[in-house]
C-alpha positions as CSV (number, residue, x, y, z in Angstrom):
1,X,0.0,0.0,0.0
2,X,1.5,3.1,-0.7
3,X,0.7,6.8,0.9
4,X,-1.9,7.7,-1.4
5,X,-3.9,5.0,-0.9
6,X,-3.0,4.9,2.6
7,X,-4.4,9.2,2.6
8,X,-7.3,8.0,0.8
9,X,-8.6,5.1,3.3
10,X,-7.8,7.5,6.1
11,X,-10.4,10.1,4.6
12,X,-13.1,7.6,4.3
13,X,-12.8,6.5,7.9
14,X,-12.7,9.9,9.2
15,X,-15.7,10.2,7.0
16,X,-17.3,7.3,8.0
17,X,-16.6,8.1,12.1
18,X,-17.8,11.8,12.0
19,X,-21.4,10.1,11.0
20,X,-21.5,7.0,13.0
21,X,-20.4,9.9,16.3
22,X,-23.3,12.0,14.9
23,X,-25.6,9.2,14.8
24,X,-25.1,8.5,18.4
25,X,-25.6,11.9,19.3
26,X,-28.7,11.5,18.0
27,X,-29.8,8.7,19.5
28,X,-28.8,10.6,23.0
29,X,-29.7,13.8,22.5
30,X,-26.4,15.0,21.8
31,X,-25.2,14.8,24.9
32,X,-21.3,14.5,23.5
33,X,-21.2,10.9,23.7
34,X,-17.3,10.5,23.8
35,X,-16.3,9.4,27.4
């Protein structure tokens, strides 16, 4: 795997965590969730 690839998956699970954390803020009322 070289960087660019590497850059690539990294901005899809950034992606992909910014909306499951904003899905469970959601589901709590966005209370933070995180701790």
């Amino acid at each position: 795997m070289n960087i660019a690839a590497l850059r690539d998956e990294n901005e899809s699970l950034k992606a992909l965590l910014a909306q499951t954390q904003a899905a469970l803020s959601e589901q709590q009322g966005g209370g933070g969730g995180v701790g």
